[in-house]
N, C-alpha and C positions, 0 to 999 in steps of 0.2 A: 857054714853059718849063713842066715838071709842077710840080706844087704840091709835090711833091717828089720830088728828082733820085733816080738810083740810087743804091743802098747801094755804095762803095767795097768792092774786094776786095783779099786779103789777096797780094801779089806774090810769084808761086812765086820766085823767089828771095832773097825777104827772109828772114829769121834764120827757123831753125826752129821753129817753135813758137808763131807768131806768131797765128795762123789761130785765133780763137773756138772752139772746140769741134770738131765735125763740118763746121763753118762755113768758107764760102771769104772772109769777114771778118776785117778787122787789130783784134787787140788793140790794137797801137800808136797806132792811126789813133782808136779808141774812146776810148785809154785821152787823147789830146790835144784831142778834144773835149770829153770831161768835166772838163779840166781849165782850157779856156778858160771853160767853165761858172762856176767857182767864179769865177774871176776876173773875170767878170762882175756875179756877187754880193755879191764882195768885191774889189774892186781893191787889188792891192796899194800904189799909190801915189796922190794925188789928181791928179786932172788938172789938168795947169799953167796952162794956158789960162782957169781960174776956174770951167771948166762944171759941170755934174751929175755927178755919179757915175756908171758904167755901171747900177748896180742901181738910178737913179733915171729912168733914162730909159724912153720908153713907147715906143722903137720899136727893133726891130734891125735892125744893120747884115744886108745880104744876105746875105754869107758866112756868118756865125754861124746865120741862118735857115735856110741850106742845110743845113747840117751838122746843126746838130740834127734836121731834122725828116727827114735819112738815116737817124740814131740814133730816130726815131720808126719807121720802116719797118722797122729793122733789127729792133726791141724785138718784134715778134714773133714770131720765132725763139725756141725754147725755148732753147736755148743762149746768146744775146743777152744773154736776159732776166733766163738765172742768171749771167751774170758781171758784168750791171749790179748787180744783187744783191751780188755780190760785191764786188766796188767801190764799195758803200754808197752807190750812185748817188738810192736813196730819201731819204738824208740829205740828197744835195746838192740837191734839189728841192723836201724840207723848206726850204731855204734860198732859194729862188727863191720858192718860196710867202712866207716872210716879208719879206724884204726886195724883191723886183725890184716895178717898179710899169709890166710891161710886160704887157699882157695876153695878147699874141700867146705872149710866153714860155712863161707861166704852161697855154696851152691846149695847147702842145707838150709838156711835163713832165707835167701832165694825162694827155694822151693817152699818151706812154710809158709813164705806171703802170698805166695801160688796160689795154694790152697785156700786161704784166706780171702784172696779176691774173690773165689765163686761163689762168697756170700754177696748179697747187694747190699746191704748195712754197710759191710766192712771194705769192700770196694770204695765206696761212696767217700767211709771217711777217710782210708789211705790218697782217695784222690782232691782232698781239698785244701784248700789252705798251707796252715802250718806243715802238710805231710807230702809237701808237693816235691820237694827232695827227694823223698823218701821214692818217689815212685819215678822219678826222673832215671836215679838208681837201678831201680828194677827193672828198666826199659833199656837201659843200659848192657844189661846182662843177656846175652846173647842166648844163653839155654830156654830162659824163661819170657826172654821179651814179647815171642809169638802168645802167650799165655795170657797176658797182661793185655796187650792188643784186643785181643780174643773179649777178654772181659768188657772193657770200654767200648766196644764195639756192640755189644750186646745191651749195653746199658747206656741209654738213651739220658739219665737225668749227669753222667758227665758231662754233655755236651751243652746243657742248660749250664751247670756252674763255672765250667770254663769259661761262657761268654757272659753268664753273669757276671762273672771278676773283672773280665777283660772291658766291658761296656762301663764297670759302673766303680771300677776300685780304683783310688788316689794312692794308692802304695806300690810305690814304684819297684820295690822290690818283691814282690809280691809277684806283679806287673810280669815283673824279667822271668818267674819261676815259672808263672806261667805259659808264658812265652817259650821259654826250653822246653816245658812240655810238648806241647802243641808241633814244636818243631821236631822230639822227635817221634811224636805219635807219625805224621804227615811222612817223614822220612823212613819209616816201618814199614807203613803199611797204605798204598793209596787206593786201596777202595774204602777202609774210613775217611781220607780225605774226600775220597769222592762222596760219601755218604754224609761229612758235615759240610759240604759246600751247598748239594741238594737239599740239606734239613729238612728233613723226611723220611729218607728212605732206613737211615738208621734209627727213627723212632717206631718203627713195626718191628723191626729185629725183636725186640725183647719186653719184659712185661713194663709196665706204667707202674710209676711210684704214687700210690693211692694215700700214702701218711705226709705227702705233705702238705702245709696249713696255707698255703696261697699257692694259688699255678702260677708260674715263670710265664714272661712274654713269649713270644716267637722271637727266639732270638735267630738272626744272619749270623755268620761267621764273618765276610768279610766287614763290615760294619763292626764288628766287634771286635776285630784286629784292628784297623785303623784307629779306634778310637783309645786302645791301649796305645800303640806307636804315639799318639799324640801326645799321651802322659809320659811316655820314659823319652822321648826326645832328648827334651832339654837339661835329664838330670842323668841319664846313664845312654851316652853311645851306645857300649858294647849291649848293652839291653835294647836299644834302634832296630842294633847290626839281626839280631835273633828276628825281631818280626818283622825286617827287612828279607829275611831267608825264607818266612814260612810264605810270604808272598810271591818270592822266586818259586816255591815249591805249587802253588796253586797255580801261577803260569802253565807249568806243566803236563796239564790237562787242558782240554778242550773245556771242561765247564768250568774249568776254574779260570779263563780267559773272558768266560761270558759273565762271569760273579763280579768280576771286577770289574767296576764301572768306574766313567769317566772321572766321580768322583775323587776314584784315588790317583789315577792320573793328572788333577790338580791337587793331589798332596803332595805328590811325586814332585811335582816342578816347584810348587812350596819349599820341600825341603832343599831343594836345589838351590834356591833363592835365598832360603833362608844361609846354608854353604859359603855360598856368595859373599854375604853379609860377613860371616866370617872370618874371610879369608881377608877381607880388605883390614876390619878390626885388627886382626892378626899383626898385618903389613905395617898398618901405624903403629900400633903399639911396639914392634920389634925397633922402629926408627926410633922411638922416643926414650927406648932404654936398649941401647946397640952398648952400653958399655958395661950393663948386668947381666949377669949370669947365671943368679939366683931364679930358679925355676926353669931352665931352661928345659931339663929332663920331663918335665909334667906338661910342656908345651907342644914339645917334639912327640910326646905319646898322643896328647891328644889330637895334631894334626895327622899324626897314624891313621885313629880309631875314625874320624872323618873324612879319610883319602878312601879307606876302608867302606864305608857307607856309601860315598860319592859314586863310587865303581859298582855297589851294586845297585843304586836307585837307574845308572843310567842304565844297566843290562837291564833292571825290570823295564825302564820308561820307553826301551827301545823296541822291545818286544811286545810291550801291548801296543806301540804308534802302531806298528807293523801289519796290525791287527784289525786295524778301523774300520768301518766301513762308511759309506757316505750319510747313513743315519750316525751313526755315533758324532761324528765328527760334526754334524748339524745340533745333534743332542748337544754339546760341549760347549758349541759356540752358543747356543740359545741359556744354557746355563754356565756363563761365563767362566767356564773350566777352561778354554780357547778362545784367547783372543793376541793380537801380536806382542803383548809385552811376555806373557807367556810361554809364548811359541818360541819366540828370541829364546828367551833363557832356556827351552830344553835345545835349540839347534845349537846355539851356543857353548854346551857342555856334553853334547852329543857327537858333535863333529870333529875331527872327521873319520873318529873310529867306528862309529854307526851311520855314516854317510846311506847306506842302504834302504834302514830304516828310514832316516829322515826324507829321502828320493820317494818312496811307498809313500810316506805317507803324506807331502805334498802333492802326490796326485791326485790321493782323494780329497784331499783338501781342496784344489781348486775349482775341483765339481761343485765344494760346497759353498765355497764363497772366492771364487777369483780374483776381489780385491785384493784380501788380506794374503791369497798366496803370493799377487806379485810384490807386494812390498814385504814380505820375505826372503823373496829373490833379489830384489836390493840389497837388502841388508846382508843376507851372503851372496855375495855372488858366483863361487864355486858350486853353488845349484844350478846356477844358471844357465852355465857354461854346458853342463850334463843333462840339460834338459831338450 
């Protein structure tokens, strides 16, 4: 037998209207195995016999493997693929993703969304908003990930809604989803990061979305990342921690060293500052109630999730110091991104485990203004000493 049987056709003389689209496929037929789907996810009763739950079992009965993976063959039909759409068939595999512990399942519903992304419709809406899980998921899954890549790479108006969200959304959770994405689009695959740092070069890949009712600005990426980190800051660390990584990940590249301007380099030493502030907060507050105990476990995580952020703002802040040149470093100081209270605070939190960095990049520094590097060199004086 094929690994999968033919797609079931819709019987000329069943009820009119039955037929998919243009399609010689049953609604009815589709619409009864998505519905044994859920019931598989969620059974509606326990099994009396004492067993598993169907969504805990690891293997499927044949019929149900049949069937679905016709709705696997079928899913690539444009028409298929928007009435699975339609029938929020995405949800119901959200739900096979969370609960079923069958992997066979799981690489079938995979695959169906496969096929589903090589619509742009249906790309578009798996990749927005409320369905950002959803695809988080799929990028996740190792068989299918390259596939998914492959799509959003080709499709140019992703890279508008991501940084639409991320420029201009107050939902911090939202914010974070996005943010996972992003991180692990960049972590897949780096000639789409290279290609959304450039913005451009991944808008000739693929056709232009002509249906929609206003044109998106020219969105930047990194502009667009920063300005989300600014919203999840101060309500979700581990949401920081995520688009603190996708900027470690744009380091990694040559143009993604040059995208990054001085800008985030005083955001960098901001957040540092802002740390700082923290930490002192912290110090009083533990004096002023040294005999409560109450909350201590929510204190201790959250000075985690900040020691966590801390270690990586300075591997980024080290790495682009390292990188300066005597224009930048002019650039910084004429836009007050560099100046000694500044400087203090990244050598201050830099040393002297990136002594290296800080040594670079005080030398270009004193090309650019000698002043302000000798009273640097006061202030630490272990530069000094090495210079």
């Amino acid at each position: 037998m094929d690994r999968n049987p033919s797609p079931p056709c819709s019987d000329a003389e069943e009820e009119e209207g039955d037929a998919v689209g243009n399609t010689v496929y049953s609604k009815h037929w589709l619409f009864s195995v998505l519905t044994r789907l859920i019931e598989v996810i969620a059974p509606a009763e326990p099994d009396p016999a004492g067993g598993s739950p169907e969504g805990a079992r690891t293997e499927l009965d044949e019929e149900m493997e049949n069937d679905i993976c016709k709705v696997w063959d079928m899913s690539m039909d444009e028409d298929v693929a928007l009435f699975l759409q339609e029938f929020n068939a995405p949800d119901i595999f959200m739900g096979v993703f969370a609960k079923s512990k069958c992997p066979r399942l799981t690489e079938i519903c995979v695959g169906i969304l496969g096929n589903m992304a090589c619509f742009q419709d249906i790309c578009m809406s798996i990749s927005k908003d409320e369905n950002l899980g959803l695809l988080l998921t799929c990028l996740s899954q190792p068989e299918v990930a390259n596939v998914w890549v492959e799509r959003i790479r080709e499709n140019p108006s992703v890279y508008d809604c991501v940084c639409f969200i991320m420029s201009s959304s107050t939902n911090v959770d939202l914010l974070v989803k996005v943010g996972e994405v992003v991180d692990k689009l960049f972590d897949l695959d780096e000639e789409l990061m290279l290609n959304w740092i450039k913005n451009g070069t991944c808008r000739s890949v693929g056709p232009s979305v002509d249906d929609s009712p206003e044109e998106l600005p020219d969105f930047k990426i990194v502009p667009c990342i920063l300005e989300a980190a600014k919203q999840v800051r101060s309500d979700n660390p581990e949401g920081l921690d995520v688009y603190m990584h996708i900027l470690q990940l744009l380091t990694t590249v040559d143009e993604g060293i040059q995208a990054i301007d001085m800008p985030l380099i005083g955001s960098l030493i901001r957040i540092l500052q802002y740390m700082e502030g923290c930490g002192k907060r912290t110090v009083e507050n533990s004096k002023e109630s040294e005999q409560e105990e109450t909350g201590r476990t929510d204190v201790n995580e959250e000075d985690f999730h900040l020691k966590i952020l801390k270690d990586i703002c300075c591997e980024l802040l080290s790495n682009m110091l390292q990188e300066l040149t005597k224009e930048n470093t002019l650039e910084g100081l004429h836009q007050g991104h560099l100046n000694e209270e500044t400087c203090s605070c990244a050598f201050q939190n830099l040393l002297p485990l990136y002594f290296a960095s800080v040594e670079s990049f005080l030398e270009v520094l004193r090309e650019a203004d000698q002043t302000l590097a000798d009273n640097l060199e006061k202030r630490f004086p272990s530069l000094k000493v090495h210079t």
